[in-house]
N, C-alpha and C positions, 0 to 999 in steps of 0.2 A: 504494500500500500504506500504510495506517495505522500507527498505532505497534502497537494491539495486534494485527493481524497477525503484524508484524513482532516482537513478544514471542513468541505462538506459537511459533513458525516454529525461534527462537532460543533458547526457554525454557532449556536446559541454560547456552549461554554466560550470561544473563543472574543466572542462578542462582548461578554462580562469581564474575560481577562483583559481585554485591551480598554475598557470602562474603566477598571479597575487600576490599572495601571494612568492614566490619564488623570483617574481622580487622586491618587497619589501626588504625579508631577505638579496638578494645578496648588492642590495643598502646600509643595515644598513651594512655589513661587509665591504663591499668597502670603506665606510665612515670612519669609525675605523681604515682599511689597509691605508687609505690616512691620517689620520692625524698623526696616527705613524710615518709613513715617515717625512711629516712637520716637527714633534719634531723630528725626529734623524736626518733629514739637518739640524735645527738651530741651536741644538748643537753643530754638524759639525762647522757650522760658527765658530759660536762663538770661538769656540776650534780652530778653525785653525786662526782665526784673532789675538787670546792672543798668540800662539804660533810665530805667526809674528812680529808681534809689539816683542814681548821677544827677536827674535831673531836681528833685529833691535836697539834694546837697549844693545846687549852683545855684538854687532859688532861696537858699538858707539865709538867716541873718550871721551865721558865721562865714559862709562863704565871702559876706561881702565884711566881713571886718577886718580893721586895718588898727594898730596899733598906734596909740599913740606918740608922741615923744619923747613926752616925760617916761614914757613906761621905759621905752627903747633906752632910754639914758641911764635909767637905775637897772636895767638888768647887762646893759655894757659893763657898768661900774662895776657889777658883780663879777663881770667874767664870762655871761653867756656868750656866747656865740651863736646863738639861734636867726639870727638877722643877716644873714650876708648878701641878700638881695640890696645894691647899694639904692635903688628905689625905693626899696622899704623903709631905709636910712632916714631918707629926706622927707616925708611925709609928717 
């Protein structure tokens, strides 16, 4: 007996095995398509949570403070060094 004989003969089982096999590969692909997405939302998050918090922090009243002089002169006196922005200096 030949193979296509033996396809004949069996047409229905063979029918299921190649179903079957088909519903496998689409599964493994779907698998893959779903966790690509997963990773490109939690980067999303993640990217859009730093970009908040960022903006958050540049809209702060600390963001926008600036030291004053007197301060700047008593912590020189001391010996800080925290100031080396010569812009910061002069303010």
């Amino acid at each position: 007996m030949d193979l296509q004989q033996a396809i004949k003969q069996n047409l229905h089982y063979y029918k299921q095995v190649k179903a079957k096999l088909d519903a496998h590969q689409t599964k493994a692909t779907l698998n893959t398509l779903r966790k690509e997405w997963l990773d490109k939302q939690k980067l999303n998050n993640y990217q859009n949570e730093y970009d908040r918090v960022k903006g958050i922090v540049a809209n702060s009243v600390v963001a926008h403070h600036k030291p004053s002089k007197d301060r700047i002169a008593i912590l020189d006196k001391l010996g800080v060094k925290l100031f080396d922005n010569p812009e910061i200096k002069k303010k």
